[in-house]
C-alpha positions in Angstrom: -33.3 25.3 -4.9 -30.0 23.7 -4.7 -28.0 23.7 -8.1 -25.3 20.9 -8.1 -23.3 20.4 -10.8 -20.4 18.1 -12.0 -17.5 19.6 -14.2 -16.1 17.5 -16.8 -15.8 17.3 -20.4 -18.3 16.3 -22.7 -17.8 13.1 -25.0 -17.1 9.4 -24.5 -13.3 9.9 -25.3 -13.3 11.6 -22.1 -16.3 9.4 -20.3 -13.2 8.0 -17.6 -10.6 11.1 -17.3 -9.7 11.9 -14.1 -10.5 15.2 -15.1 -14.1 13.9 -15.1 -14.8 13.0 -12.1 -17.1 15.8 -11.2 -19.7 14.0 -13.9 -19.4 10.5 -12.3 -20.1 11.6 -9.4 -23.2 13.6 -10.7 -24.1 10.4 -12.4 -23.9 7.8 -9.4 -26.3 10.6 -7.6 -28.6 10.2 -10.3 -29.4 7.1 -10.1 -29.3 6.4 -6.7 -32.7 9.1 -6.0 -35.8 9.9 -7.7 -34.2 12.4 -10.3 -35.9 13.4 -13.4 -34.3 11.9 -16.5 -31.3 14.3 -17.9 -32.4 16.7 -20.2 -30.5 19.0 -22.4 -30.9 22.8 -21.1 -29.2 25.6 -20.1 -25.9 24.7 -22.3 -26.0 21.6 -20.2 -27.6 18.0 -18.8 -30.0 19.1 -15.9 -32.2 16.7 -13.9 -34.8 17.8 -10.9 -35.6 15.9 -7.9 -37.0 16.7 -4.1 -34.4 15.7 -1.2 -34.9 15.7 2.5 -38.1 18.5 0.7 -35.7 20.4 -0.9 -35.7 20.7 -4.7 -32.5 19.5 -6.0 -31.2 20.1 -9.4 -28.4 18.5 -11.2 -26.4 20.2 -14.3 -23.5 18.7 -15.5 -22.4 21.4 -18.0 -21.6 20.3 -22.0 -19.2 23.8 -22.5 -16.3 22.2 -22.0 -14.5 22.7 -18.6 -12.8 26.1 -19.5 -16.4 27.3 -20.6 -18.3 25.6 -17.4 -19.3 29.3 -16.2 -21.9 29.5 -18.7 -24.0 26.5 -18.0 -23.8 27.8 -14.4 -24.9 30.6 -15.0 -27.7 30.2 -17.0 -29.2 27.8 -15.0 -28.4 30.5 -12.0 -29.8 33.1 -13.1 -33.0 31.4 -14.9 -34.0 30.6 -11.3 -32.6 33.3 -9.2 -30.5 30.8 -7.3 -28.2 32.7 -4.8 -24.4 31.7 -4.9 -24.3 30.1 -1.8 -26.7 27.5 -3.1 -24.6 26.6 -6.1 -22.4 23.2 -5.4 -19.6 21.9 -7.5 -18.3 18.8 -7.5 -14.6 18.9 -9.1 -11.4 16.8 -9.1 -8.5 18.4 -7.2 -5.1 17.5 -8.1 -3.9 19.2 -4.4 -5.7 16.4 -2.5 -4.4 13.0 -1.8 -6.1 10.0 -4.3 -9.9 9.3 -2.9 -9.8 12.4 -0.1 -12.9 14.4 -0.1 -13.2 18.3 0.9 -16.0 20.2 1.0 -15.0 24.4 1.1 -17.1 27.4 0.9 -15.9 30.2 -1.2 -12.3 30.8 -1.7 -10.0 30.6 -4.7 -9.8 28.6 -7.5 -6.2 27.2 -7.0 -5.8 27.4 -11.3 -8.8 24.9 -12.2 -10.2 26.2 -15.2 -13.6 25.0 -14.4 -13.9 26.7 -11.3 -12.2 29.7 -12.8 -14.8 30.2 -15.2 -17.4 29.8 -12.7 -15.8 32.5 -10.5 -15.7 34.6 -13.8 -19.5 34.6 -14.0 -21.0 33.9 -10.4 -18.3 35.4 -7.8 -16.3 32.9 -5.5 -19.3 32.4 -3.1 -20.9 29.1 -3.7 -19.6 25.4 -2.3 -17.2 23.3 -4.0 -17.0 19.4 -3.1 -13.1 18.4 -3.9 -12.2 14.9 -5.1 -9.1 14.0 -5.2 -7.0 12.4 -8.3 -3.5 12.9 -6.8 -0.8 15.1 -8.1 1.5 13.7 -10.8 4.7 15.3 -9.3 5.7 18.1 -12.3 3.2 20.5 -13.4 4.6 20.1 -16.6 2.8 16.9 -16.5 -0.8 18.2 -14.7 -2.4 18.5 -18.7 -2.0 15.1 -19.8 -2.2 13.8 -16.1 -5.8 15.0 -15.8 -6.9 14.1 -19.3 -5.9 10.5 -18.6 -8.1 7.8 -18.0 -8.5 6.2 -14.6 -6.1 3.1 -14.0 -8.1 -0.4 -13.8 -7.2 -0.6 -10.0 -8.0 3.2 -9.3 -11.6 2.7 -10.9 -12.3 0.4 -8.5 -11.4 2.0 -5.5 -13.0 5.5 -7.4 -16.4 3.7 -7.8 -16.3 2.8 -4.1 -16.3 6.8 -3.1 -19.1 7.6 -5.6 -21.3 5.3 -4.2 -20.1 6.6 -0.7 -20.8 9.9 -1.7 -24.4 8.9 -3.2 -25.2 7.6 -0.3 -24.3 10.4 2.1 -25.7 13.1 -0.4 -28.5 14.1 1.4 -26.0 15.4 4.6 -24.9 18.1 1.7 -28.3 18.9 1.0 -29.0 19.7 4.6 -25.7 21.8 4.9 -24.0 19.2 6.7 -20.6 19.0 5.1 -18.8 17.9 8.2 -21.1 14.8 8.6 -21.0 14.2 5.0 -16.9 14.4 5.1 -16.8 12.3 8.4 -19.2 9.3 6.9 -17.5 9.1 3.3 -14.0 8.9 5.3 -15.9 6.2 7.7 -16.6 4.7 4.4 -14.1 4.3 2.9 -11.7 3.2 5.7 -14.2 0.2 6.1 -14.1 -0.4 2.2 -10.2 -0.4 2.3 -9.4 -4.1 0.9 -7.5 -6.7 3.4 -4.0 -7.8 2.3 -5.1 -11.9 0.6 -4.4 -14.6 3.4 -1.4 -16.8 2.0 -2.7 -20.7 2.5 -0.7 -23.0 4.4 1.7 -25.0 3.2 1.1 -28.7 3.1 4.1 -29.2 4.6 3.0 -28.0 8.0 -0.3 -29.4 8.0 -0.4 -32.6 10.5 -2.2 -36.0 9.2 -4.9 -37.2 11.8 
């Protein structure tokens, strides 16, 4: 089994934070394959579904993000899932607005989602970064994250969710550097064109 799961915080005050994007992308995943409807266990919102005949299933945790490591691990060890198939999608304030990463073990560069999780399953399981941009002072990171989306970020943030929907299954085969390399493709194509000025009257010739 492959756990995924979506940090974030639980609530509709926090429903569009950046620090939520983890649980919007869980969400757009959801909906776009056969999942199970989301049902509350293990401390969380889990739902089940087969993928490329693999059994797939989704927890977006309702601890809190400094408590995520519980929901984890209860669903972990409920189902002897190894480490290396747990898979976290988180936002990163260390990668550019709309970049995607997806890293294998390693640190958790001060995100207190991930740090709980590394507090109760090790640093060996897969994180999927989306980034939300850095404000500039980390006296500002607190109030940066726990801000909602701008309108005009949404938009362009609903555009990688669906890309990432869409290329899901590549993670589910293990196939990060396809899934990076077709989200990118993506997203370049999705990049609006600059509006066409019309011609001026003036310069348009009578027949």
């Amino acid at each position: 089994m492959l756990l995924v799961v979506g940090l974030g915080n639980p609530g509709v005050d926090y429903t569009k934070n950046r620090h939520n994007i983890g649980f919007l992308a869980l969400e757009k995943i959801h909906h776009a394959y056969d999942f199970s409807p989301f049902r509350s266990k293990f401390k969380g919102d889990t739902a089940v579904a087969i993928i490329d005949s693999k059994k797939v299933m989704l927890l977006k945790p309702n601890t809190y993000m400094n408590l995520s490591g519980h929901a984890v691990k209860a669903a972990k060890t409920f189902y002897k899932i190894p480490s290396k198939n747990v898979l976290v999608f988180h936002d990163e304030l260390d990668l550019e607005f709309n970049k995607v990463r997806v890293k294998r073990g390693g640190g958790h560069a001060g995100h207190n989602g991930l740090k709980s999780i590394h507090n109760y399953i090790g640093a060996n399981y897969g994180r999927v970064r989306l980034g939300i941009g850095h404000p500039g002072d980390k006296t500002r990171v607190t109030s940066y994250v726990l801000q909602n989306f701008k309108k005009d970020e949404m938009i362009s943030v609903v555009k990688l969710l669906d890309a990432i929907a869409k290329e899901f299954p590549r993670l589910v085969r293990g196939d990060d550097g396809g899934f990076m390399s077709k989200v990118a493709n993506t997203m370049s194509l999705n990049t609006p064109q600059p509006e066409l000025k019309p011609k001026s009257p003036h310069t348009i010739k009578e027949s």
